[in-house]
Residue frames relative to the residue before (quaternion, step in Angstrom):
aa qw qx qy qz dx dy dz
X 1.0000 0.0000 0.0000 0.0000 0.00 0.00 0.00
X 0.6911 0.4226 -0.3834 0.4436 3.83 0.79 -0.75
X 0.4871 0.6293 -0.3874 0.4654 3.54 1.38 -0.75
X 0.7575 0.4074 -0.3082 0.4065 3.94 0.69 -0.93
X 0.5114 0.5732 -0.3532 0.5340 3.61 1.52 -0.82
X 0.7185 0.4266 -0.3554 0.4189 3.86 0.29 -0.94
X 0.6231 0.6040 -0.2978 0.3976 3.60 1.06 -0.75
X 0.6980 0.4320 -0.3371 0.4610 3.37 1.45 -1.21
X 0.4946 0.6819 -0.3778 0.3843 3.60 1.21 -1.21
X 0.6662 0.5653 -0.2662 0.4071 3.94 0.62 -1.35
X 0.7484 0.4456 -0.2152 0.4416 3.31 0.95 -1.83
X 0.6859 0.4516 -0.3014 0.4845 3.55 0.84 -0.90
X 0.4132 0.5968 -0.4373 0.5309 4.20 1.15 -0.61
X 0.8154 0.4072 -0.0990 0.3994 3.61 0.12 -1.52
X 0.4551 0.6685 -0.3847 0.4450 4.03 1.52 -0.56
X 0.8421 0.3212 -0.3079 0.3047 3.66 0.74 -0.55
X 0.4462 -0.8086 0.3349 0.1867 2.49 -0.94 1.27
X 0.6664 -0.5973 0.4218 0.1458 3.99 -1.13 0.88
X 0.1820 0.6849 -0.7056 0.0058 3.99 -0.04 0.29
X 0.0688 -0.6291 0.7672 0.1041 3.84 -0.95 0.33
X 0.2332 -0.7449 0.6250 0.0057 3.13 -1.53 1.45
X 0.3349 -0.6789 0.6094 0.2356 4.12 -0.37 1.74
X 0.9090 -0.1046 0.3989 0.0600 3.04 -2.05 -0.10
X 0.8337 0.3096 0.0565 0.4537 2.80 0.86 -1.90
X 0.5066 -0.4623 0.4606 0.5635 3.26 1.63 -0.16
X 0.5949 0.4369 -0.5723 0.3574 4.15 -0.10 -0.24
X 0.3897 -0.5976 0.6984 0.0563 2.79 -1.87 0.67
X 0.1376 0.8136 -0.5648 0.0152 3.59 -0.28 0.70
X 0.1378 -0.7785 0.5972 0.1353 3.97 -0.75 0.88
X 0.4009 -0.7739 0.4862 0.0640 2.95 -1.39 1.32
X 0.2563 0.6478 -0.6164 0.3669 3.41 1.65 0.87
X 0.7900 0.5185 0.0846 0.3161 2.53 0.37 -1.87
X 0.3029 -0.8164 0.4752 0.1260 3.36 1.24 -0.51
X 0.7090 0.3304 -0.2154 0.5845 4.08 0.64 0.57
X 0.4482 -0.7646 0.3476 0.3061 3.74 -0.73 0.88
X 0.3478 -0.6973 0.6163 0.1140 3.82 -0.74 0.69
X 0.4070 -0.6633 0.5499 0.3032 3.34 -1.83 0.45
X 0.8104 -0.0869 0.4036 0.4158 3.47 -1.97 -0.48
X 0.8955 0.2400 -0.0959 0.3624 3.35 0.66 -1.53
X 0.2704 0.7237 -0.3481 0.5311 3.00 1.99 0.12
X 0.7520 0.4210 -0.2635 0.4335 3.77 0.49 -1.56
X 0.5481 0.5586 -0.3423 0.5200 3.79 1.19 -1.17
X 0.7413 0.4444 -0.2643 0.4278 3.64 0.44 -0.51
X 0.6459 0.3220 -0.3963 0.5675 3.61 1.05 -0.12
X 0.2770 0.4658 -0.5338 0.6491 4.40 1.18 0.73
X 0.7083 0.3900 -0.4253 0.4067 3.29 -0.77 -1.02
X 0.9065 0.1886 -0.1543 0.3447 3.51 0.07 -1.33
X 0.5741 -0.6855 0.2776 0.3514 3.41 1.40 1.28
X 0.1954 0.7682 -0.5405 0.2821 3.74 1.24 1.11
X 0.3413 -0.6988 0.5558 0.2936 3.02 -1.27 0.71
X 0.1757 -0.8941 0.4039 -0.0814 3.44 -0.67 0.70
X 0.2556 0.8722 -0.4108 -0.0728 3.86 -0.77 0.53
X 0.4455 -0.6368 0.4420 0.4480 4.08 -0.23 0.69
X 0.0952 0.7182 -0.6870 -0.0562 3.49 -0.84 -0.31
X 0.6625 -0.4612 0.5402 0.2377 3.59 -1.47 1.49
X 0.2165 -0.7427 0.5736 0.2692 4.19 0.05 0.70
X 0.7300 0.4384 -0.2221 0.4750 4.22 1.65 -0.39
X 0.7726 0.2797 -0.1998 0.5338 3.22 1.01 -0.66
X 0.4163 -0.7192 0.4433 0.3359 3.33 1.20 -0.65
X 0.2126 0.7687 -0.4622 0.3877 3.68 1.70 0.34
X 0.2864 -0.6871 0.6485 0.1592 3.45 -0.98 1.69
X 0.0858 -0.7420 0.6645 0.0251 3.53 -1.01 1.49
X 0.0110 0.7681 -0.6350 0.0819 3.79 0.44 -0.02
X 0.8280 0.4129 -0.1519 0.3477 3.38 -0.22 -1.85
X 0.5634 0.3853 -0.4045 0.6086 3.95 1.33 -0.40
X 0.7826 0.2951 -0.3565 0.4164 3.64 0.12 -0.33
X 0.3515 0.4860 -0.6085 0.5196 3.95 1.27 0.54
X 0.6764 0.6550 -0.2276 0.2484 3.19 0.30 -1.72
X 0.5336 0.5106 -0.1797 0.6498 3.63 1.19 -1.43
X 0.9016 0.0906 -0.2559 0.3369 3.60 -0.40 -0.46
X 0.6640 0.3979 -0.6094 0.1717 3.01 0.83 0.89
X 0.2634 0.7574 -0.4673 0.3724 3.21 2.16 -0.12
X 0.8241 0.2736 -0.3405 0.3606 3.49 0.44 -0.87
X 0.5546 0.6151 -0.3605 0.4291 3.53 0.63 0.00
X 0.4711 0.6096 -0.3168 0.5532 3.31 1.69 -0.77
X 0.5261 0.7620 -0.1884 0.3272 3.26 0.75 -1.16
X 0.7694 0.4366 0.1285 0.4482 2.82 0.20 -2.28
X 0.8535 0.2507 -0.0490 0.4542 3.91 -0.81 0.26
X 0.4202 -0.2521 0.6197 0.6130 3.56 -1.00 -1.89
X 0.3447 -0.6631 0.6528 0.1240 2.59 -1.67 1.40
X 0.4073 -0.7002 0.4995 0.3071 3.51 -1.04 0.59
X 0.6695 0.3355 -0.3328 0.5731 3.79 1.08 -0.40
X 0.3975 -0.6467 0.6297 0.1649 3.24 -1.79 1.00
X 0.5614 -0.3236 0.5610 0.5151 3.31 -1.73 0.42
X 0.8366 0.3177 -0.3098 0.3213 3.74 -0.82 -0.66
X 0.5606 0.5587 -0.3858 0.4740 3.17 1.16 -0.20
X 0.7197 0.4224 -0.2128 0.5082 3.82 1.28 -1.04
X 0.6560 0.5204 -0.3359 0.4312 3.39 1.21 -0.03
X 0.6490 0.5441 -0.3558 0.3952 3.30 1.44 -0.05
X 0.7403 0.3698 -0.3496 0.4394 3.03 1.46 -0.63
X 0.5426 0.4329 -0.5865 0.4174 3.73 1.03 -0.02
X 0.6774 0.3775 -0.5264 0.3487 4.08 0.13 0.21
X 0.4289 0.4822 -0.5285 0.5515 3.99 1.16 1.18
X 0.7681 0.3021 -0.4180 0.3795 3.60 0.03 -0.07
X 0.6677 0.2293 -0.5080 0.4935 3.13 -1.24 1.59
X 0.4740 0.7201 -0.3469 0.3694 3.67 1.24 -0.42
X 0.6719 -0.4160 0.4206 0.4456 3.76 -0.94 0.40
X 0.8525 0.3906 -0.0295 0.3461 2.87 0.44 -2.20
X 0.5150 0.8174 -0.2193 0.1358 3.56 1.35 0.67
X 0.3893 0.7278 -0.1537 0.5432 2.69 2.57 0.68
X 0.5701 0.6712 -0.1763 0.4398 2.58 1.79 -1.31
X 0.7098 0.6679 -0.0993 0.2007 2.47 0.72 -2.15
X 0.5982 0.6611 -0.1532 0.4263 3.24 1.56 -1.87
X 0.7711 0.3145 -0.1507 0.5328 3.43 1.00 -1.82
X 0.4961 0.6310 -0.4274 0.4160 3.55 0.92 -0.39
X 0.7985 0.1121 -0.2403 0.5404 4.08 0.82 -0.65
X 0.6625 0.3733 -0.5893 0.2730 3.43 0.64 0.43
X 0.3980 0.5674 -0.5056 0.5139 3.99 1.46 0.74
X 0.5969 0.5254 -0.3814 0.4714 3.64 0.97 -0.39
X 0.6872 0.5459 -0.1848 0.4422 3.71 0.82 -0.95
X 0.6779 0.3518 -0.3742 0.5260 3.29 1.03 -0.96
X 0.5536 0.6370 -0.4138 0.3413 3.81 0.94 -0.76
X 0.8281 0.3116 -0.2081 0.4169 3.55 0.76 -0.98
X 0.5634 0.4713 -0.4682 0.4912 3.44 1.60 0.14
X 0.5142 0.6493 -0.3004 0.4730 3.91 1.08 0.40
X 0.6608 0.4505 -0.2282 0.5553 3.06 1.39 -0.99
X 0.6830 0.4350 -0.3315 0.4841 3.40 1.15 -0.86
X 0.4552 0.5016 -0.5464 0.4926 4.00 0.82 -0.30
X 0.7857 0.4322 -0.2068 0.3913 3.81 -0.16 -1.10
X 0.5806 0.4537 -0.4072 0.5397 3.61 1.17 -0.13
X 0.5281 0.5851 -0.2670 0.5545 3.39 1.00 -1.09
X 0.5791 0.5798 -0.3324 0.4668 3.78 0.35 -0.91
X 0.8819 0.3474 -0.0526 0.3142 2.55 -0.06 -1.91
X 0.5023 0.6758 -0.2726 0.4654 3.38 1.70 -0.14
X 0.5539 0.5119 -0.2546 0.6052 3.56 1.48 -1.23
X 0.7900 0.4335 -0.2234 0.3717 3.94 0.56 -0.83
X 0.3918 0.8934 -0.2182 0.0284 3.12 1.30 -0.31
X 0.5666 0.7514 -0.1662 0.2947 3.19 1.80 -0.10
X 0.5700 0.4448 -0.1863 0.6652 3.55 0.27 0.95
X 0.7845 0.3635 -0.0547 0.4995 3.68 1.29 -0.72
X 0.2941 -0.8233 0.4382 0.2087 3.55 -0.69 1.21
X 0.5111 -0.5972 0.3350 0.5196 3.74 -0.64 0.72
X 0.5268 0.5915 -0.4512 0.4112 3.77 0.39 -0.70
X 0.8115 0.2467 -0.2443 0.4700 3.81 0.09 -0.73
X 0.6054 0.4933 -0.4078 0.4731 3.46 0.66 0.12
X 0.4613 0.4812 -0.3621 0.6516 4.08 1.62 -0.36
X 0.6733 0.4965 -0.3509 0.4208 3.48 0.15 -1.61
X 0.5771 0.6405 -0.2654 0.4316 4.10 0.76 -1.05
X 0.7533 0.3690 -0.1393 0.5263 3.27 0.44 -1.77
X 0.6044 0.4652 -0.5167 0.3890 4.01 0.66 -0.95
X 0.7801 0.4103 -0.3484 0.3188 3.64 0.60 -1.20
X 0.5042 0.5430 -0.5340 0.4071 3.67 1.13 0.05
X 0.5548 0.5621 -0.4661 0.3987 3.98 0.77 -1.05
X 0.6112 0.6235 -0.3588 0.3301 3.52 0.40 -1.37
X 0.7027 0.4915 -0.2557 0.4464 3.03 0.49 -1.69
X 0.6671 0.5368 -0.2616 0.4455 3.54 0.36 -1.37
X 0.5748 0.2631 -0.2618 0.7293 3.96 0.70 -0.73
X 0.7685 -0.0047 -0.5202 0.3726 3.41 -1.14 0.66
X 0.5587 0.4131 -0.6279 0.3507 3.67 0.12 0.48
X 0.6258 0.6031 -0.3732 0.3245 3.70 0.75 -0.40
X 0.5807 0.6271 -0.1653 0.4922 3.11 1.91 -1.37
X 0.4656 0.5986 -0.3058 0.5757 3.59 1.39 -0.97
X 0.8701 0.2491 -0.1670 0.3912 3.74 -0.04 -1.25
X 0.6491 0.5224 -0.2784 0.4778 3.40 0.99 0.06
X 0.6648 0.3725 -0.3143 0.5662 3.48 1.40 -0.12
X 0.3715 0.7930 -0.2946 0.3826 3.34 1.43 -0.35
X 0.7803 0.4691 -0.2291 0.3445 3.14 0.78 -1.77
X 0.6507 0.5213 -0.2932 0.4678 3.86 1.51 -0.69
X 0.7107 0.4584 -0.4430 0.2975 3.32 1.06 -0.04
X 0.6545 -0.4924 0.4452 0.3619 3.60 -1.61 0.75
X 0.5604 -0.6766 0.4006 0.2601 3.82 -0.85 0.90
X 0.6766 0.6013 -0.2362 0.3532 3.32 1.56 -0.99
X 0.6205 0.5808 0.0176 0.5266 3.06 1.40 -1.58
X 0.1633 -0.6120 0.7626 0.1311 4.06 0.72 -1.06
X 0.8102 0.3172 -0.3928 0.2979 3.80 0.18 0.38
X 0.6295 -0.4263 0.4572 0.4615 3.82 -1.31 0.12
X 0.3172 -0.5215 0.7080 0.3552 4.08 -1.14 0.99
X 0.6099 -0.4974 0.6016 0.1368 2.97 -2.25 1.16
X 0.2302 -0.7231 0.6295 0.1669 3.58 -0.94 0.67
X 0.6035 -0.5701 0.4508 0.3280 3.54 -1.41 0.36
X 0.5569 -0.6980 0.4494 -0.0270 2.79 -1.42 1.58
């Protein structure tokens, strides 16, 4: 049995897959062996690839500029899905206490509503026997629930351990 666990550990270590970024801006994957675009990389997301940038000279793990790049351009492109006010709130979290938080705080938000959407989606394939109203009515009271548990942990974080309350600002 450890012999099968080490085997899976190796295979899954080795599953991700390499993009090395030149100089020039190419992107070249060493699955595949041949250089790919911007939209090439968005397409291995889409299909839930594992994936990493790598400096093609230093070997520096860029991933996050080339997340970062495609969604600027997509932002770009179409309807954007982030608002100015929506990007101004989170560049006024970085340097902030709360900017650790902040990170895991929406990527627990994200996984929550990509859950809700599996189970709407579910529940969409199942739908017989079941009026749309009470299946919505279902999901609103699951959001709820989900925002005030979030609301719970996020007000949480200002309060003093002793107390279970928020410190009193000056008056």
């Amino acid at each position: 049995m450890l012999q099968s666990i080490m085997t899976l550990s190796v295979c899954s270590m080795a599953s991700t897959r390499v993009i090395k970024k030149y100089p020039n801006r190419r992107l070249y994957d060493t699955e595949i062996s041949s250089y790919i675009t911007i939209e090439d990389v968005r397409q291995l997301i889409v299909d839930n690839e594992d994936f990493e940038v790598r400096d093609a000279r230093s070997g520096e793990d860029l991933t996050r500029q080339v997340l970062l790049q495609i969604i600027t351009e997509h932002e770009q492109d179409g309807e954007p899905m982030l608002s100015t006010q929506l990007l101004s709130q989170i560049i006024r979290f970085y340097g902030d206490s709360l900017q650790g938080f902040m990170g895991s705080y929406l990527e627990r938000s994200m996984q929550g509503f990509l859950e809700q959407q599996q189970q709407f989606r579910k529940q969409m394939g199942g739908m017989i026997g079941q009026t749309p109203w009470a299946m919505m009515n279902q999901l609103t009271e699951r959001n709820l629930a989900m925002w005030k548990e979030l609301q719970n942990l996020s007000g949480s974080v200002g309060q003093s351990p002793a107390s279970g309350k928020k410190p009193e600002g000056k008056r």
